[in-house]
C-alpha positions as CSV (number, residue, x, y, z in Angstrom):
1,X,33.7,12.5,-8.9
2,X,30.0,12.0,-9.0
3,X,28.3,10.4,-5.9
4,X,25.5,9.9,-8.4
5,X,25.1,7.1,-10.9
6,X,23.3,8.6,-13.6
7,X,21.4,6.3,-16.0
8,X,19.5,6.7,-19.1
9,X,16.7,3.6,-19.1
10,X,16.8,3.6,-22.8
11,X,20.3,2.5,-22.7
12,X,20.1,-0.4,-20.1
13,X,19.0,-3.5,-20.3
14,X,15.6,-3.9,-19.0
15,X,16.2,-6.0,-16.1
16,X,18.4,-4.2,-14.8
17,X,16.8,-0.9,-14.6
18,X,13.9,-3.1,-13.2
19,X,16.3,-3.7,-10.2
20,X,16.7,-0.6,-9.6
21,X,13.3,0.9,-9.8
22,X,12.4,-2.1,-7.6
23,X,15.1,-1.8,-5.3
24,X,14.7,2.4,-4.5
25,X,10.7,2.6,-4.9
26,X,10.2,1.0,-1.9
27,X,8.4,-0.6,0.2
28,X,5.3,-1.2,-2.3
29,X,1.8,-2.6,-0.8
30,X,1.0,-5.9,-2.5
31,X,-1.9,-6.4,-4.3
32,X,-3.0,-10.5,-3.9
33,X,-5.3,-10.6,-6.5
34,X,-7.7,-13.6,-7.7
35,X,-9.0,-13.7,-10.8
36,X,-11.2,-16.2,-13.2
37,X,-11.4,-16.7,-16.8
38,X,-14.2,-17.5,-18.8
39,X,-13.8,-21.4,-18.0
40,X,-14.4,-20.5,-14.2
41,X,-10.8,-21.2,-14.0
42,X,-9.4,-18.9,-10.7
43,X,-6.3,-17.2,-10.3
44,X,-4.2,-16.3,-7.2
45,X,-1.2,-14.1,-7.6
46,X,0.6,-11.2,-5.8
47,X,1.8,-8.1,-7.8
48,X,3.8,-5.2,-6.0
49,X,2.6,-2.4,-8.3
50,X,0.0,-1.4,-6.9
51,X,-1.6,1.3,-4.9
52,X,-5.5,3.2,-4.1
53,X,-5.5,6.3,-5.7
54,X,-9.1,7.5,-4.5
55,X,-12.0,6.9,-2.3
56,X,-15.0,8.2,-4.4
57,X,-15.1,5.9,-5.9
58,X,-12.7,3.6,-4.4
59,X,-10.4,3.5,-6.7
60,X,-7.4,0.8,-6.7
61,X,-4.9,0.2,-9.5
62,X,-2.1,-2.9,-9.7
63,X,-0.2,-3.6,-13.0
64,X,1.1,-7.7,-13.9
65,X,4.1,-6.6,-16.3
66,X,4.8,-8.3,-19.1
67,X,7.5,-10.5,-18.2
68,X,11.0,-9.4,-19.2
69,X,12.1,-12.9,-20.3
70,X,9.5,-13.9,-23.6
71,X,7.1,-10.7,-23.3
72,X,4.5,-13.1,-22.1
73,X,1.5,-12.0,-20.5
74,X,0.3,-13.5,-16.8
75,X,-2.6,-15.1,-16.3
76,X,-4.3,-12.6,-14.3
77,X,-3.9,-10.3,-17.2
78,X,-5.2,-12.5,-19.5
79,X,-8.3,-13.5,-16.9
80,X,-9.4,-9.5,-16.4
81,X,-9.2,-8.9,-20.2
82,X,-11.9,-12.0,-20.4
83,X,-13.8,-11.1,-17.1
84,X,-13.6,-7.7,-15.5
85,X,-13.7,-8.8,-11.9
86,X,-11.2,-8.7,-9.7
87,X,-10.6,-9.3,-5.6
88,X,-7.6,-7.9,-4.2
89,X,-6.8,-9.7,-1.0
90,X,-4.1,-7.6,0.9
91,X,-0.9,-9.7,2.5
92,X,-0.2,-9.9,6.2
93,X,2.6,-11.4,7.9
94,X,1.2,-14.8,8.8
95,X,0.8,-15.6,5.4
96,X,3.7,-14.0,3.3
97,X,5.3,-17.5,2.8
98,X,1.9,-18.6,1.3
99,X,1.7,-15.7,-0.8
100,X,5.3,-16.0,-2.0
101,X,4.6,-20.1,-3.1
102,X,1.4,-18.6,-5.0
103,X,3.6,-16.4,-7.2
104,X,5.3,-19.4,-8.8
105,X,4.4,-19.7,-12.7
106,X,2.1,-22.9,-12.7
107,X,0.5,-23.7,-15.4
108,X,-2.9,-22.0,-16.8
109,X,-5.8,-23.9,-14.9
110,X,-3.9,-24.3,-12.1
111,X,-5.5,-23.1,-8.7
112,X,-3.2,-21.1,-6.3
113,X,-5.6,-20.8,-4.0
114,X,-5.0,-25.1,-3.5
115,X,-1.2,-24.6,-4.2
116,X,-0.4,-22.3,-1.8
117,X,-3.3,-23.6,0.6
118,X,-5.7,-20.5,1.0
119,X,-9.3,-20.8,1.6
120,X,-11.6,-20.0,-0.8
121,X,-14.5,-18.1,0.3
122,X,-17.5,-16.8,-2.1
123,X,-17.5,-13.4,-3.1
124,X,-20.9,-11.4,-2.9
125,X,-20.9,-9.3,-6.1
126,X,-18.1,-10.7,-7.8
127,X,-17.0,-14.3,-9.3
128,X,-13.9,-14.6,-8.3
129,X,-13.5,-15.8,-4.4
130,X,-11.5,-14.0,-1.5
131,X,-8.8,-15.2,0.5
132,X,-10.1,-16.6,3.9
133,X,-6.7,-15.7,5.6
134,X,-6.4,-12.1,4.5
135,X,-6.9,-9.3,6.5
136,X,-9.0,-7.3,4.1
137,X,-10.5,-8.2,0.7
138,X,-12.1,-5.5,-1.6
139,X,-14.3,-6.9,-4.1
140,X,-13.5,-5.1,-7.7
141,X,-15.2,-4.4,-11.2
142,X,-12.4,-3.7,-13.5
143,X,-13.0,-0.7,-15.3
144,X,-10.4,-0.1,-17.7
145,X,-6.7,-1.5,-18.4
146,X,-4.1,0.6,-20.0
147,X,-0.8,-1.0,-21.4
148,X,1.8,1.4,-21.3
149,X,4.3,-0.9,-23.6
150,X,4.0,-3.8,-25.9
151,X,7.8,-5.0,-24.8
152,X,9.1,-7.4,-22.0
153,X,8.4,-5.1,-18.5
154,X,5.8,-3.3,-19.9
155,X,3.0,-2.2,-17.2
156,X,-0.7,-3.3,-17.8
157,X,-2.6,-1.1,-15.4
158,X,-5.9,-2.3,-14.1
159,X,-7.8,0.3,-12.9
160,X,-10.3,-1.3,-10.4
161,X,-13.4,0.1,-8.5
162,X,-14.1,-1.4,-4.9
163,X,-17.8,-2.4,-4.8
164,X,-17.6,-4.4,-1.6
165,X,-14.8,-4.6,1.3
166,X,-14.7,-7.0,3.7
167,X,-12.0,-6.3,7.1
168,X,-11.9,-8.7,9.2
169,X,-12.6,-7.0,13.2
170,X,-9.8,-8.3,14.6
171,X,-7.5,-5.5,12.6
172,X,-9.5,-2.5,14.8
173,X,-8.5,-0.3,17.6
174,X,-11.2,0.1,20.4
175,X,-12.1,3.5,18.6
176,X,-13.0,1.4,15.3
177,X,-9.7,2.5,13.2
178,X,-7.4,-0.2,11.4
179,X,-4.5,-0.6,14.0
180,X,-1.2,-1.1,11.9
181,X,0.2,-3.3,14.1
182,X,-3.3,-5.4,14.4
183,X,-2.9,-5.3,10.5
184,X,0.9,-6.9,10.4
185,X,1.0,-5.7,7.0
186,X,3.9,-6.8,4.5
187,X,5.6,-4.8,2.0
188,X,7.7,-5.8,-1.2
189,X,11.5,-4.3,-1.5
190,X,13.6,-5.3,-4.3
191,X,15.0,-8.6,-5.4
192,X,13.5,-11.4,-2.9
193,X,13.7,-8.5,0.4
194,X,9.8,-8.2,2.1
195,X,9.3,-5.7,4.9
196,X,7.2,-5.5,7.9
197,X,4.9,-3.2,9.5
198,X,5.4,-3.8,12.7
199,X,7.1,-3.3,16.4
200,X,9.2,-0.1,16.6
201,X,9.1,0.1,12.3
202,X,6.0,1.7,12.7
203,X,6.1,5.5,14.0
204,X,3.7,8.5,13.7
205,X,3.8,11.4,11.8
206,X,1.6,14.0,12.7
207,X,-0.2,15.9,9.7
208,X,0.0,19.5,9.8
209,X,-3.3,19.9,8.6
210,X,-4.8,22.6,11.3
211,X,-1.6,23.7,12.2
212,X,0.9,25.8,9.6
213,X,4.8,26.0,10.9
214,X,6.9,28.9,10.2
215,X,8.7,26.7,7.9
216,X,12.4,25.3,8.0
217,X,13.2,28.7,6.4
218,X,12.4,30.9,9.0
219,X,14.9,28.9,11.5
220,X,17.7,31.0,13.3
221,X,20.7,30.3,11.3
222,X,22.6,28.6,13.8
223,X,20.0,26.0,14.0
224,X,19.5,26.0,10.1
225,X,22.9,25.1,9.5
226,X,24.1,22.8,12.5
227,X,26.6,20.0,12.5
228,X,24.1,18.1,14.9
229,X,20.6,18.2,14.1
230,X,19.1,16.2,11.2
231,X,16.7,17.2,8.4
232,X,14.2,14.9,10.8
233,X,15.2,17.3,13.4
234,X,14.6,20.9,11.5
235,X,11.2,19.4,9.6
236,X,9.8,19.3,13.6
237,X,11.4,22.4,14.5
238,X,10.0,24.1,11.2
239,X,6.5,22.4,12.2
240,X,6.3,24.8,14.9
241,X,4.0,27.6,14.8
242,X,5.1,29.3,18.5
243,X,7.6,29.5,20.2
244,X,8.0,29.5,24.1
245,X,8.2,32.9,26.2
246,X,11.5,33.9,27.8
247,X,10.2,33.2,30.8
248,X,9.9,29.3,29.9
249,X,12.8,29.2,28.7
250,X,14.4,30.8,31.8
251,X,12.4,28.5,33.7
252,X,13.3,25.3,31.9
253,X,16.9,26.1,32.6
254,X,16.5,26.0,36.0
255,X,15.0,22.8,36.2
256,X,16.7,20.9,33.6
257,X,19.6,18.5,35.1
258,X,21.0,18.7,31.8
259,X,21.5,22.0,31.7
260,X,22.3,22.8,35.2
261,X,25.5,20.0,34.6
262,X,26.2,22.3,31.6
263,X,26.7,25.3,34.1
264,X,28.7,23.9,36.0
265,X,31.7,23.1,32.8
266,X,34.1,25.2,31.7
267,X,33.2,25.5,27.9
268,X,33.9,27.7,25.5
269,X,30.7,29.2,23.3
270,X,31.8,26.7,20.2
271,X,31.3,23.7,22.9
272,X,28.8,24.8,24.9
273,X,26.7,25.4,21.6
274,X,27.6,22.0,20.1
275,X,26.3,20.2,23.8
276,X,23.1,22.7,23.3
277,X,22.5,20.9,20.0
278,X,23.2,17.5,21.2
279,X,20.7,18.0,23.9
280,X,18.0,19.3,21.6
281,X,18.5,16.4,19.3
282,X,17.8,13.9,21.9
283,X,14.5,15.9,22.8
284,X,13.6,15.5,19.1
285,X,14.2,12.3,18.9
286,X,11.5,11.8,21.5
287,X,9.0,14.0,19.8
288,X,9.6,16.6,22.7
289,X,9.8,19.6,20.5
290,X,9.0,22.4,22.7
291,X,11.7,20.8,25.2
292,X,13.9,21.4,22.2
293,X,13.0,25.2,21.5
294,X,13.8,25.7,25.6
295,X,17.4,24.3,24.5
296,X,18.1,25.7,21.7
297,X,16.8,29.5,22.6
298,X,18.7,29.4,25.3
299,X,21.5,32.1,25.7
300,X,24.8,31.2,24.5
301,X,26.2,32.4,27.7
302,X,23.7,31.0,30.0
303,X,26.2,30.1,32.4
């Protein structure tokens, strides 16, 4: 038996393949986007597809579907198509309960911004206004939107250039870059699940972008193939571009109380390499990868 569930979206019911592709494409950014129409009627509503996809220009893209139930358009559709400005407010944590009251389908003249109980402040080179509360607010032309469907849950993509950002300074490290947990940022999941950036959620990954590892490839078998150490584990270990000298290796098992209580128990070279592993694994879990080369290079009969 399968432990896949294999679908064809052409022979599903809409809503239900939008479940899933809203329950595994995950977490999205959320776009809070005002709008106006032509009355000077504004706009305040959330969408989850969304994204930047360039800095030069700064380029952002979100999409309101068509809704699945009466292939109605939203009103911030309907208000880009009429005035090509946009301001995409992003959503922190403080707010999310706002933001979600703001997505409820009030009727066209309505202002979210007095719903939800935003503040409205002027935009500079757009009409319609930014969210006081948000941590960052990016003024937009619209320059193009492309419908990818004329049916219920077909994507409208608005394809939006940034011609003013505003951050507010409380969302900056002392070095002047955006600190994530400053920022508090929320994230959609599927059905009515948020996420957020924060506390021990957030973690680093470091890009190997001066750096090229010998690859997960090149890994001694053993290691390749171990009943202990995660893919997590072998992407650090293949990250590695050199490894340590015999010497340190010598050296760390001297001075390791890990090891030396490994010296001291009868084990047999199945065991002793299944503790090795164990060890190692702990070391990667605390981004201490060359601590975890001086484990795992060390001889199988060490003792």
């Amino acid at each position: 038996m399968s432990q896949y569930l294999t679908i064809n979206p052409k022979e599903i019911p809409t809503g239900k393949l939008f479940g899933y592709l809203t329950g595994t494409v995950t977490p999205r950014p959320i776009a809070f986007a005002s709008t106006i129409d032509k009355q000077g009627n504004v706009n305040l509503s959330p969408f989850s597809f969304f994204n930047v996809f360039g800095a030069n220009p700064p380029t952002m893209i979100f999409s309101p579907s068509r809704r699945v139930r009466g292939n109605t358009t939203k009103h911030t559709l309907d208000n880009v198509l009429e005035v090509p400005e946009v301001v995409i407010n992003m959503v922190n944590y403080n707010m999310v309960q706002q933001v979600s009251l703001s997505s409820t389908e009030y009727p066209k003249g309505v202002n979210e911004f007095v719903k939800a109980g935003f503040t409205e402040l002027k935009s500079e080179k757009v009409k319609p206004p930014r969210v006081g509360e948000s941590p960052a607010a990016f003024e937009c032309i619209v320059k193009e939107v492309i419908a990818t469907g004329e049916g219920g849950g077909a994507g409208n993509l608005v394809i939006c250039e940034v011609v003013l950002a505003h951050f507010k300074k409380e969302i900056f490290n002392e070095l002047g870059q955006v600190d994530p947990f400053k920022m508090d940022a929320v994230a959609r999941m599927g059905s009515n699940w948020y996420c957020r950036a924060n506390g021990d959620k957030v973690f680093e990954v470091a890009k190997p972008l001066t750096t090229q590892g010998m690859g997960i490839d090149q890994l001694p078998e053993a290691i390749r193939n171990s009943r202990v150490l995660t893919g997590n584990d072998l992407g650090r270990l293949g990250n590695t571009e050199q490894l340590p000298t015999k010497e340190d290796i010598a050296d760390f098992a001297a001075n390791n109380i890990h090891l030396l209580s490994l010296k001291e128990q009868r084990l047999t070279e199945a065991e002793l390499n299944l503790q090795l592993h164990y060890l190692a694994h702990d070391f990667l879990e605390q981004g201490k990868v060359e601590e975890a080369w001086k484990v795992l290079l060390q001889p199988v009969r060490f003792v």
